[in-house]
C-alpha positions in Angstrom: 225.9 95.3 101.9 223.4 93.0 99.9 223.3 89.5 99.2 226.1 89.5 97.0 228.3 90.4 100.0 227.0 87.6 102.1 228.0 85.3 99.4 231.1 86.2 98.7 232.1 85.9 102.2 230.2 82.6 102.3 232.5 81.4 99.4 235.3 83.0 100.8 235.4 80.9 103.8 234.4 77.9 102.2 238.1 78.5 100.8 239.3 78.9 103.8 238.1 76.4 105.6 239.1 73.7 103.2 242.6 75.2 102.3 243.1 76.1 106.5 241.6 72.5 108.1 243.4 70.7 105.5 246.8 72.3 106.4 246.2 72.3 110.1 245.0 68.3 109.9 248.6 67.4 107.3 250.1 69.2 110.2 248.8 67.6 113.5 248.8 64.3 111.4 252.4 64.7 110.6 253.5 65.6 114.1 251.7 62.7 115.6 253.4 60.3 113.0 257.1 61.5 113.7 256.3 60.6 117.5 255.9 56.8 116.9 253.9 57.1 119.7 250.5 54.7 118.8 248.1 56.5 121.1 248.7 59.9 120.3 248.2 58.9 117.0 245.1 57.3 117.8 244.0 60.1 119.7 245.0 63.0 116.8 243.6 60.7 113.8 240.3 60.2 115.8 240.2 64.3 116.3 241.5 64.7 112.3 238.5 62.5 111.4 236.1 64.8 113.5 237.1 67.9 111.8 237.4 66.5 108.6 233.5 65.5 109.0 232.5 68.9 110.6 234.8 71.2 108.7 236.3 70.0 105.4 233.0 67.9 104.6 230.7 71.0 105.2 233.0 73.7 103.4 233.1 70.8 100.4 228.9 71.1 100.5 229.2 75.0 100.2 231.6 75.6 97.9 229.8 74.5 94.9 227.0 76.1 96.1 228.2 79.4 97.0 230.0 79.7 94.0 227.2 78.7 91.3 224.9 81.6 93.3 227.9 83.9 93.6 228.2 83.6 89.6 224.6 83.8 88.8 224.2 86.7 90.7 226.9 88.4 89.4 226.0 87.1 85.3 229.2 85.5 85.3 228.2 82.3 82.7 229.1 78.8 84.1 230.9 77.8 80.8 233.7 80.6 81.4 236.9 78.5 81.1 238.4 79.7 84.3 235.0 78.3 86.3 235.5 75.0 84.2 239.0 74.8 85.2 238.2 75.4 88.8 235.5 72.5 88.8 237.9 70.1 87.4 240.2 71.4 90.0 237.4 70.9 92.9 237.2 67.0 91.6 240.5 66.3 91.4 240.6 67.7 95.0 237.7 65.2 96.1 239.4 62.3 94.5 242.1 62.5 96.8 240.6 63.6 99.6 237.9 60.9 99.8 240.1 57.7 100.4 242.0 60.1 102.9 239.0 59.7 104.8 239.1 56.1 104.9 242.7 55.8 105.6 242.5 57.9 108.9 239.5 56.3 110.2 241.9 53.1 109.4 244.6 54.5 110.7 243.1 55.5 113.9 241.9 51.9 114.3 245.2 50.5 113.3 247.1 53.3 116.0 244.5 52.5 118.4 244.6 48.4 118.3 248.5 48.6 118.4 248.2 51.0 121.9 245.6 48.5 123.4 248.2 45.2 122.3 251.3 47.8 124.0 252.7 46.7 120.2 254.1 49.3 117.8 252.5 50.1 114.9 252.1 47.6 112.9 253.2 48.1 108.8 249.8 48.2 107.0 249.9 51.6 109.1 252.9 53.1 107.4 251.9 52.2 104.4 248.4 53.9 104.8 250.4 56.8 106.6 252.5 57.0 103.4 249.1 57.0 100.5 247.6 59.4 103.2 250.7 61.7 103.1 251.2 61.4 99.0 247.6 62.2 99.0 247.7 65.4 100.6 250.2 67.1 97.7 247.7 66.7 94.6 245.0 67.9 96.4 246.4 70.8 98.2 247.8 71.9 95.0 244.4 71.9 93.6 242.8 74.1 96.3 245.6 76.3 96.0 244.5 76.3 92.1 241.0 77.3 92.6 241.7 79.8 95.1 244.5 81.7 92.8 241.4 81.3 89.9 238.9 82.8 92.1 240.7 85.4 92.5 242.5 85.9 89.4 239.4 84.9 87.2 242.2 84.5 84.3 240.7 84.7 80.7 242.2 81.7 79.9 
């Protein structure tokens, strides 16, 4: 076991942790939302945005970093179409996810100001709640993308 091995694993839970927080935050997001209920939606966005800064954020730092090591030491040139295609991939992925950043801290506030008032949520949070949840689909699909590419390494 060299440093190749502690790459790969690196870059394999770099995956992980990006395709596994993201599910897990869409799915305590989600559940929150179907309750109505403004604090526990204040509550589970405010713990969504912590692991979205500790997790997601620092998996989105190693990725790229892992994965241009992982292919130099292995003499795999960064031009190869299916590395290309996976970089797109990773953009498209950070397109959507950054704004969905900024609509949970948002959200949060909006969840947290209506639980203060005793008011229920107000619309600009649905609407939010809505882009945030339309969000989710592109850039899931992309991770999934890279990951089957990673693995696949298709000659395309």
């Amino acid at each position: 076991m060299g440093p190749i091995f502690l790459i790969k694993t690196l870059h394999v839970i770099g995956a992980t942790v990006l395709l596994g927080t993201g599910a897990g935050i869409a799915f305590f997001m989600v559940m929150a939302d179907r309750t109505r209920d403004a604090r526990l939606i204040a509550h589970t966005a405010g713990v969504v945005v912590v692991a979205d800064v500790l997790f997601t954020a620092s998996a989105i730092v190693l990725q790229p970093v892992t994965g241009i090591v992982l292919a130099a030491v292995e003499h795999q040139p960064l031009g190869q179409p299916w590395i290309l295609l996976s970089l797109a991939l990773y953009l498209v992925a950070g397109v959507f996810w950054l704004p969905v950043v900024w609509i949970q801290l948002r959200v949060r506030d909006l969840a947290r100001a209506a639980a203060a008032a005793g008011e229920p949520l107000p619309a600009a949070y649905h609407r939010l709640y809505r882009v945030w949840f339309a969000f989710g689909f592109p850039a899931f699909a992309a991770v999934i993308a890279i990951i089957w590419l990673m693995v696949a390494k298709p000659p395309l």
